[in-house]
TINUPA-90185 format. One record per residue: y, x, z of N, C-alpha, C, O in turn; residue in three letters. Coordinates in pm, whole numbers, padded with zeros to 5 digits. Example, Ala and Ser with C-alpha at 12.3 -4.5 7.8 and 13.67 -1.06 7.14 Angstrom:
<nodes>
      npy      npx      npz     capy     capx     capz      cpy      cpx      cpz      opy      opx      opz   code
   -00569    01319    00780   -00450    01230    00780   -00330    01320    00780   -00332    01424    00846    ALA
   -00225    01285    00708   -00106    01367    00714    00003    01290    00787    00114    01341    00804    SER
</nodes>
This chain:
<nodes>
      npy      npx      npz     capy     capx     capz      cpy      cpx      cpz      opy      opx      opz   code
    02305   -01973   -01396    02278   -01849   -01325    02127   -01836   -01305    02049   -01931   -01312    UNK
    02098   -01718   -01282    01923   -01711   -01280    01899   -01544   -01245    01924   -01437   -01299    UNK
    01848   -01584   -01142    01794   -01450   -01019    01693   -01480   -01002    01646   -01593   -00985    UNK
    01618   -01319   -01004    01473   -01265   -01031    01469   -01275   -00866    01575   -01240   -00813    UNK
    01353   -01322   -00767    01278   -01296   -00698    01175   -01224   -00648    01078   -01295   -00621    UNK
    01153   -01054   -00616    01017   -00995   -00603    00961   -01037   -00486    01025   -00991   -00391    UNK
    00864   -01107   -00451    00791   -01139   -00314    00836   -01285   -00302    00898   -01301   -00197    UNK
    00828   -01366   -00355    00834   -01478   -00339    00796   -01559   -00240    00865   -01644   -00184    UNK
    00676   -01526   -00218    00559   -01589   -00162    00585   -01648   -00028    00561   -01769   -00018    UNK
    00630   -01586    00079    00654   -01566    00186    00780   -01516    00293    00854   -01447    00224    UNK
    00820   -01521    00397    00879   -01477    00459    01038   -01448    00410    01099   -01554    00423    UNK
    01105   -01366    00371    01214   -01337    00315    01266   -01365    00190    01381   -01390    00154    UNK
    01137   -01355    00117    01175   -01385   -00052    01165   -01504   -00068    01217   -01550   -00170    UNK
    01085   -01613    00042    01051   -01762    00006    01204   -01808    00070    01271   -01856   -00022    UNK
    01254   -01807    00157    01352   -01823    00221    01472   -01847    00120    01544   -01946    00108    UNK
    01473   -01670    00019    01606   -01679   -00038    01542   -01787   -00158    01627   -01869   -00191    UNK
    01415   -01805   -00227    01384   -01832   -00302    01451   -02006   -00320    01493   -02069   -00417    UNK
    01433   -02041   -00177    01434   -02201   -00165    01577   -02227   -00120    01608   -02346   -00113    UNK
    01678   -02129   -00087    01816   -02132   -00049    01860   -02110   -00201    01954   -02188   -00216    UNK
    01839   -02043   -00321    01900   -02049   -00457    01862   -02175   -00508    01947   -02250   -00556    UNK
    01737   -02207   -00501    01719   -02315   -00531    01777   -02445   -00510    01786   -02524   -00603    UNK
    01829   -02481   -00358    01893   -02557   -00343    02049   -02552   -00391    02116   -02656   -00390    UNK
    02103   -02434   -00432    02237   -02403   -00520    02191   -02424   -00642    02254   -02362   -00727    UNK
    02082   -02503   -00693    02064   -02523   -00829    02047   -02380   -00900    02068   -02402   -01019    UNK
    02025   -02270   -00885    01979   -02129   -00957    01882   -02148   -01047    01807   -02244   -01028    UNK
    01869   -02093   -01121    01737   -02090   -01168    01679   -01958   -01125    01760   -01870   -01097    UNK
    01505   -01923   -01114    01501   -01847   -00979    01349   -01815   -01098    01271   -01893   -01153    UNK
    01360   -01662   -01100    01198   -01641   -01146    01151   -01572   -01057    01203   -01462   -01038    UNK
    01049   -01609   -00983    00981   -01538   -00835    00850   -01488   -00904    00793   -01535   -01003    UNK
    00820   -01394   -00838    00748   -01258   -00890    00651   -01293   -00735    00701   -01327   -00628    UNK
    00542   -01279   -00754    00433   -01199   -00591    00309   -01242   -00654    00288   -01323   -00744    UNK
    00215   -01150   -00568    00125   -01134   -00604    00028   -01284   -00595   -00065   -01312   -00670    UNK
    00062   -01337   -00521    00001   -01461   -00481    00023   -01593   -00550    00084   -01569   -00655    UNK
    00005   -01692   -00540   -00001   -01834   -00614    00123   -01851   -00552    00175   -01784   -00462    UNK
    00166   -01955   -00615    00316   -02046   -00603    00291   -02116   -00485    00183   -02174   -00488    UNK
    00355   -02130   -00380    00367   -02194   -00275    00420   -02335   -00299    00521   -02343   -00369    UNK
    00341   -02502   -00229    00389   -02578   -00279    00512   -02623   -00279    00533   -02705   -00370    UNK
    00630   -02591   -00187    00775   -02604   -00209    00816   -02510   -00297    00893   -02429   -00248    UNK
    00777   -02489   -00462    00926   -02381   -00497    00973   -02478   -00586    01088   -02456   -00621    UNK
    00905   -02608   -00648    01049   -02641   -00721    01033   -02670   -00863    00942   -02616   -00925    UNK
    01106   -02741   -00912    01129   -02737   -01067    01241   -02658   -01107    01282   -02720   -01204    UNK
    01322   -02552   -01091    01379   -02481   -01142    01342   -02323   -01073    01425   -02238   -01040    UNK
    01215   -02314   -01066    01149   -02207   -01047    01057   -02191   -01147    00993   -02286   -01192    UNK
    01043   -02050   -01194    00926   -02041   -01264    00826   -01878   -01216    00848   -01760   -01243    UNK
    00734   -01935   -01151    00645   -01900   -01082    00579   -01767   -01175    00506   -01814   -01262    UNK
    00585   -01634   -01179    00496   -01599   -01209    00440   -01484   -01140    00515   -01398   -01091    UNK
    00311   -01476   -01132    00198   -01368   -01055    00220   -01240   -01140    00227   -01224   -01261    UNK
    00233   -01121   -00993    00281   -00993   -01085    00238   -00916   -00982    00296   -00954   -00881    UNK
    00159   -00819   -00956    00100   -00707   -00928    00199   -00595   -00931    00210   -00543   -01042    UNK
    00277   -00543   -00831    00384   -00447   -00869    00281   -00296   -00871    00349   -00196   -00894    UNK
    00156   -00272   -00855    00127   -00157   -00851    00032   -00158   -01020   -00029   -00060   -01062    UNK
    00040   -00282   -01088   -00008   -00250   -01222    00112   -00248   -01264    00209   -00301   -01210    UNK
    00108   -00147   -01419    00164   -00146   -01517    00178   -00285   -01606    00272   -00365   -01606    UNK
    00042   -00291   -01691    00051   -00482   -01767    00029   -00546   -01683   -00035   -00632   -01743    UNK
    00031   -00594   -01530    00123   -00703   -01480    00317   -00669   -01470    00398   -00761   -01478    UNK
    00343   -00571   -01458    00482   -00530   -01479    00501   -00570   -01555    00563   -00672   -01522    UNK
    00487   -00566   -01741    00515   -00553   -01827    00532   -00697   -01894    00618   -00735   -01972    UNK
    00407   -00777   -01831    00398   -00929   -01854    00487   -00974   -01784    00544   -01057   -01855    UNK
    00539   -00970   -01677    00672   -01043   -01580    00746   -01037   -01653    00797   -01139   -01700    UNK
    00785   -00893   -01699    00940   -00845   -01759    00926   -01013   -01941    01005   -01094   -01988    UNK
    00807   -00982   -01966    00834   -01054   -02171    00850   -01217   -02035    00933   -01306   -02055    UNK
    00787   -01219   -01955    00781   -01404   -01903    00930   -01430   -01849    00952   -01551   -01848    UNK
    01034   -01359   -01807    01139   -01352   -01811    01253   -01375   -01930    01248   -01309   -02033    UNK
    01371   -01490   -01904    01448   -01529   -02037    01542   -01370   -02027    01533   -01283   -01941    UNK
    01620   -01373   -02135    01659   -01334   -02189    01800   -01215   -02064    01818   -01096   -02039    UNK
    01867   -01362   -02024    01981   -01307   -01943    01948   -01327   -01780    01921   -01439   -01738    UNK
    01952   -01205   -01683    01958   -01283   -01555    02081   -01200   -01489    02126   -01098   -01540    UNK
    02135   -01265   -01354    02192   -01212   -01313    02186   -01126   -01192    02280   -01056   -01154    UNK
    02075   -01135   -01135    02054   -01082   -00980    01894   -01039   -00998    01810   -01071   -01082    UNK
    01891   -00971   -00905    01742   -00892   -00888    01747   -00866   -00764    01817   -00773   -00723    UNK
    01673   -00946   -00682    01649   -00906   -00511    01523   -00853   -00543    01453   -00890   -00637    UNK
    01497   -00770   -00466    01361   -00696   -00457    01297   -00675   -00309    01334   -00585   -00233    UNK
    01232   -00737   -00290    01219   -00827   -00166    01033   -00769   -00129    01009   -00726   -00017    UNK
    00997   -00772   -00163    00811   -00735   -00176    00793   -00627   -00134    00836   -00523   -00185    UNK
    00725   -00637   -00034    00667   -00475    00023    00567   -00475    00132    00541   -00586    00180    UNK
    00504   -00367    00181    00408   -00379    00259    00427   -00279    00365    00492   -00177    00341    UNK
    00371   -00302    00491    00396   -00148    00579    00250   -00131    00632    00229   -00032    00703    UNK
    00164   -00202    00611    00012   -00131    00617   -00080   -00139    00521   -00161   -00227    00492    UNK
   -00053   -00026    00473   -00159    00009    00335   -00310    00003    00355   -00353    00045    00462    UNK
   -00391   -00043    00269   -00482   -00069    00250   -00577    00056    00159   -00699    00067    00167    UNK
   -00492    00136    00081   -00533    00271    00075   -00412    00368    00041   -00313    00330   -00022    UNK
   -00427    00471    00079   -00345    00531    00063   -00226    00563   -00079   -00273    00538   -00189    UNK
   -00113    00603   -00076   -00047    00557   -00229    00006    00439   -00209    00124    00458   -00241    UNK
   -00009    00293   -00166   -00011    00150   -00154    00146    00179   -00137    00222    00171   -00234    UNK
    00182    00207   -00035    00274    00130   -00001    00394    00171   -00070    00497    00107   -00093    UNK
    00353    00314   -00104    00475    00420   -00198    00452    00356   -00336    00549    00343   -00409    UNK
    00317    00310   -00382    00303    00200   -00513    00379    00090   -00515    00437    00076   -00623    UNK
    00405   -00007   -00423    00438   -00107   -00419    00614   -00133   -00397    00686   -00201   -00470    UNK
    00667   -00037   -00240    00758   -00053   -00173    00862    00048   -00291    00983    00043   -00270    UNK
    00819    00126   -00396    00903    00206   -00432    00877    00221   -00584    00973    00201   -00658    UNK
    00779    00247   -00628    00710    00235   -00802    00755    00166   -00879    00826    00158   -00980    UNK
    00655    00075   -00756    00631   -00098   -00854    00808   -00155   -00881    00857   -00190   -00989    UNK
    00867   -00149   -00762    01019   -00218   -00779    01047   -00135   -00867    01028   -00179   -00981    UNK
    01093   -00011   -00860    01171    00080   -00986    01127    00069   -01115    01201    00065   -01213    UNK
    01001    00064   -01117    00971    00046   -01309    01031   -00116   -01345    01112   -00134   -01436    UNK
    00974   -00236   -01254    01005   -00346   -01278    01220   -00316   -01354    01272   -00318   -01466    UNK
    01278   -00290   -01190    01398   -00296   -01264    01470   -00265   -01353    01579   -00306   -01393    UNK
    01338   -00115   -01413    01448   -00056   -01525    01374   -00125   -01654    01412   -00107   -01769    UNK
    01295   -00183   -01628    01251   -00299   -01754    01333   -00390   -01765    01333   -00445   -01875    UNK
    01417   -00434   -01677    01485   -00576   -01631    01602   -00549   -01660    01651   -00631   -01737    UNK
    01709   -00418   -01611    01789   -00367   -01645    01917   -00416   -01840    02038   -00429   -01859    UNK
    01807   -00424   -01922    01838   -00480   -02043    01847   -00597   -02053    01853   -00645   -02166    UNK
    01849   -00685   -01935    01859   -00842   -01893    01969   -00845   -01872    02021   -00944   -01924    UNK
    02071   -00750   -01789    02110   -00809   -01685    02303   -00757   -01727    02316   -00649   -01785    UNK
    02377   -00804   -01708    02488   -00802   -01764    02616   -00739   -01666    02597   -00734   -01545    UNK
    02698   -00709   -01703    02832   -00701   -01645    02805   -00783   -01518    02755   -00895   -01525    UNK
    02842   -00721   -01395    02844   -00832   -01306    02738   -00854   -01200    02743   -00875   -01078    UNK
    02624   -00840   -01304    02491   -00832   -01235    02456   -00742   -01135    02488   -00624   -01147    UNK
    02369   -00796   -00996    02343   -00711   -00910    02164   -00727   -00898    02077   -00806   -00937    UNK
    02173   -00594   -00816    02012   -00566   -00780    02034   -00545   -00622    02120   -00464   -00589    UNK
    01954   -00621   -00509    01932   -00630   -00372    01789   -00546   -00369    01701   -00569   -00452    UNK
    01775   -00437   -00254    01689   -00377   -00229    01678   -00416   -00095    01776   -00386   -00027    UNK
    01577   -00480   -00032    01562   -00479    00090    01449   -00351    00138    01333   -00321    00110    UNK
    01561   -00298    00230    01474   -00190    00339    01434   -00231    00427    01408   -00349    00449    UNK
    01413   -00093    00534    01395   -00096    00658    01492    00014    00690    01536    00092    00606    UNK
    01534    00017    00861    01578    00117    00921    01458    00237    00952    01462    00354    00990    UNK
    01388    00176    00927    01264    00279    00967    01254    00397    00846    01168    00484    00840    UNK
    01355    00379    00762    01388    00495    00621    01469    00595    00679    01432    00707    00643    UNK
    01581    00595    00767    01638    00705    00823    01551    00827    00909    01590    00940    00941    UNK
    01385    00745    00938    01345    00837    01009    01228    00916    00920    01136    00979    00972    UNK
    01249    00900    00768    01162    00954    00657    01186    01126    00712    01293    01162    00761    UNK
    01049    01234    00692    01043    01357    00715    01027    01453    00600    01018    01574    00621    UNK
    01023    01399    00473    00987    01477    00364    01154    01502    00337    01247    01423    00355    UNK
    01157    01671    00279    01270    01771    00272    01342    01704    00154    01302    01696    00038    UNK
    01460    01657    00209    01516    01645    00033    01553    01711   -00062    01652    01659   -00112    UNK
    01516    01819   -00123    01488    01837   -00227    01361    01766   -00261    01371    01709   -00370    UNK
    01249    01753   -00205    01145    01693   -00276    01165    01557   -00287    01085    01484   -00345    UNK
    01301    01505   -00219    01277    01398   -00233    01405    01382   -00374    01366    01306   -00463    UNK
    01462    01407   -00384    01542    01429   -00527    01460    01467   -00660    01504    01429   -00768    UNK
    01338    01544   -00652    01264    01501   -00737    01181    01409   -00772    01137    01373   -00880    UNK
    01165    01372   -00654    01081    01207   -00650    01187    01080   -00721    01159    00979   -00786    UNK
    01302    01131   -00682    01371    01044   -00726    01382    01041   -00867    01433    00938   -00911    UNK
    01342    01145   -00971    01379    01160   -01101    01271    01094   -01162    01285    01013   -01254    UNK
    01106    01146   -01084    01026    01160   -01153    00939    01018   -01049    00946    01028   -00926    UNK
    00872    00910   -01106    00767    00826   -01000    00666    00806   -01080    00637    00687   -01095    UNK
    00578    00914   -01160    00450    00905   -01247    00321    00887   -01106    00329    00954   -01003    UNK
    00236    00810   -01126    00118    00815   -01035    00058    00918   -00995    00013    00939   -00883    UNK
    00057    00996   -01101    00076    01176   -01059    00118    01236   -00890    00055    01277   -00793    UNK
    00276    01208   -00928    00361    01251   -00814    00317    01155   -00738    00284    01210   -00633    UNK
    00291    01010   -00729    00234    00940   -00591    00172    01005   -00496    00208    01031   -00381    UNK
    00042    01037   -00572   -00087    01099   -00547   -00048    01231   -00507   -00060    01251   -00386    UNK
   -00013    01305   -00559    00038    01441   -00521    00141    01464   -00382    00136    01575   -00328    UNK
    00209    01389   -00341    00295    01356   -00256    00199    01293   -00118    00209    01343   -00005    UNK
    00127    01203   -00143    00017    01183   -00007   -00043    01277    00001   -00025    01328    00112    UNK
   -00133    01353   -00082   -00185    01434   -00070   -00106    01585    00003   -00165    01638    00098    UNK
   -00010    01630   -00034    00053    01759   -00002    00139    01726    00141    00179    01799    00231    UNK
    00146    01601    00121    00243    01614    00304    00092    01519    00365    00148    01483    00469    UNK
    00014    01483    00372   -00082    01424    00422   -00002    01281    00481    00013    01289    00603    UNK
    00042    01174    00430    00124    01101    00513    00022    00991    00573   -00068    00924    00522    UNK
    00084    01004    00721    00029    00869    00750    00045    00726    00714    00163    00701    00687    UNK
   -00025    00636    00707    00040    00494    00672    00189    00449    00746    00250    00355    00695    UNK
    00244    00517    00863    00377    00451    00884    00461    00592    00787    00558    00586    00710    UNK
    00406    00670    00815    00560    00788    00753    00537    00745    00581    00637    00755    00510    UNK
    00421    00705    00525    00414    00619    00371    00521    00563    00343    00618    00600    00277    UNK
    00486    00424    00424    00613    00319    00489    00741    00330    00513    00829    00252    00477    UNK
    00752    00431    00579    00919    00492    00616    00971    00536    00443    01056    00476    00378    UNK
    00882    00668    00394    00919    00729    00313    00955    00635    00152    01043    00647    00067    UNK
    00860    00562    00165    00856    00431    00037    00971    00312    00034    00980    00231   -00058    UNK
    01057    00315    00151    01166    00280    00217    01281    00340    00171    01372    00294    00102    UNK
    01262    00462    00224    01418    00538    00207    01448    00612    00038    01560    00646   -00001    UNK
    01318    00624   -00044    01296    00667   -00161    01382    00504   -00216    01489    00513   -00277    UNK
    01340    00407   -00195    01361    00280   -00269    01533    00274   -00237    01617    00257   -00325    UNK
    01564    00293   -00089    01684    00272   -00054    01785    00394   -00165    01859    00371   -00260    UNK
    01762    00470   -00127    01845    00577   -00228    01812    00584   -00354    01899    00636   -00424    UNK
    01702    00545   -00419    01704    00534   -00619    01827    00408   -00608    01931    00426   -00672    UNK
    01811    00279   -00524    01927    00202   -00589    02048    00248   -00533    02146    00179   -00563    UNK
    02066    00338   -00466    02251    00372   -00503    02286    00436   -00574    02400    00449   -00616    UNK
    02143    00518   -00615    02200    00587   -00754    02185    00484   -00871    02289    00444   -00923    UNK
    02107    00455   -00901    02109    00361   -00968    02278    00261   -00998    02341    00238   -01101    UNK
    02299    00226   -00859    02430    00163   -00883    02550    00238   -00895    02665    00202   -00922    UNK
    02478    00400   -00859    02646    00470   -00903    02627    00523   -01074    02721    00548   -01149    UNK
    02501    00531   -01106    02501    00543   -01275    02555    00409   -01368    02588    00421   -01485    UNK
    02556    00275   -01289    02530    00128   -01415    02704    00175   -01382    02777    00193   -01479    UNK
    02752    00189   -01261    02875    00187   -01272    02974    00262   -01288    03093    00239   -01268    UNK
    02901    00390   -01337    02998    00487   -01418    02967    00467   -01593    03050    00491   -01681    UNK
    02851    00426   -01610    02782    00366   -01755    02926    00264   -01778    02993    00288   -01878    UNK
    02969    00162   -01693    03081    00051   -01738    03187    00109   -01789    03231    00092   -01903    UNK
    03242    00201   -01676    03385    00228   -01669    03407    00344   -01780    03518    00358   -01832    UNK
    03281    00440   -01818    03270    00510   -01907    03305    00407   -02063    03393    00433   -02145    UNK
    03207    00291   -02069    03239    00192   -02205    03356    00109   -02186    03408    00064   -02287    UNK
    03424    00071   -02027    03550    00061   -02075    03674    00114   -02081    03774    00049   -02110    UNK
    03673    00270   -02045    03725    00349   -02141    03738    00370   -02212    03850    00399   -02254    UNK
    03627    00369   -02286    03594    00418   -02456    03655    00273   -02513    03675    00286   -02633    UNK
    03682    00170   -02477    03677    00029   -02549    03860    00036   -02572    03933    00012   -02668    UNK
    03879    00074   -02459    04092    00095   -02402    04123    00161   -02520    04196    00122   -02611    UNK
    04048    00287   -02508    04119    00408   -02559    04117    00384   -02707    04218    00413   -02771    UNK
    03961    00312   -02796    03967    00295   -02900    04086    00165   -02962    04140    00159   -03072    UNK
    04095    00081   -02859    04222   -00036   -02901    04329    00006   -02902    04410   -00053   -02973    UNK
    04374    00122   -02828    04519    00202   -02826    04524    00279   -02947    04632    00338   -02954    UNK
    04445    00301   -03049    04409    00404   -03153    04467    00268   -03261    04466    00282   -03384    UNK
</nodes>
């Protein structure tokens, strides 16, 4: 078995990091920071920048072949410039997973850790249903800019955007199944 780690480093992600580990997992932890000296010989450590693109892109090829889990664990609630936290808490995870996505098999799950502080997001949903389609740096930028957000409503909003792409997300992989095993029934009954 072998589950992806985002945020390794610290606090929540080091926690689950060193609890798989002790179930013998094999565990690829993702953060921006150096390997902490407890992760292990069945960890493989690698440094990933969720607000670059080629650090994204390098995680995804340093990754084997099959995994089964994707916690997404990494996030920030005081930005350092504006964009940050909607880069990091919502971007960075979504491009990572749909790179990862072709990893991950029947069975496989993706963990999004929120906050409750997402129920109290203020941007209208419709805009936020297009955010949901579309997360070009463009729309980042365009989105701080047009609602002026402060660093906590960032935070909130980079939250509840992340919280709702993965249920859609999990209501598309799992109409994607039941759609191919339909098609799999129906063609063996033929």
């Amino acid at each position: 078995m072998a589950i992806v780690v985002v945020g390794a480093a610290s606090g929540i992600g080091l926690s689950l990091l060193v609890s798989l580990r002790e179930l013998g997992v094999e565990v690829f932890a993702l953060d921006t920071k150096p390997a902490p000296k407890r992760v292990g010989p069945t960890t493989t450590w690698i440094q990933c920048d969720l607000t670059q693109a080629k650090s994204l892109i390098r995680a995804d090829s340093l990754i084997r072949a099959k995994i089964d889990g994707l916690a997404l664990i990494a996030g920030v609630a005081e930005r350092r410039w504006p964009g940050e936290a909607l880069r990091i808490n919502y971007q960075g995870h979504r491009f990572l997973t749909e790179m990862l996505l072709a990893k991950m098999g029947v069975g496989s799950s993706v963990l999004s850790v929120s906050s409750i502080s997402a129920s109290g997001n203020m941007i209208p949903k419709e805009r936020l249903k297009t955010l949901l389609k579309s997360v070009s740096a463009n729309s980042i930028e365009e989105l701080v800019g047009t609602f002026e957000l402060s660093p906590w409503d960032e935070y909130r909003l980079s939250k509840k955007l992340l919280a709702d792409w993965t249920l859609q997300l999990a209501a598309e992989q799992t109409q994607m199944w039941w759609l191919s095993e339909w098609s799999r029934k129906r063609l063996s009954l033929s």
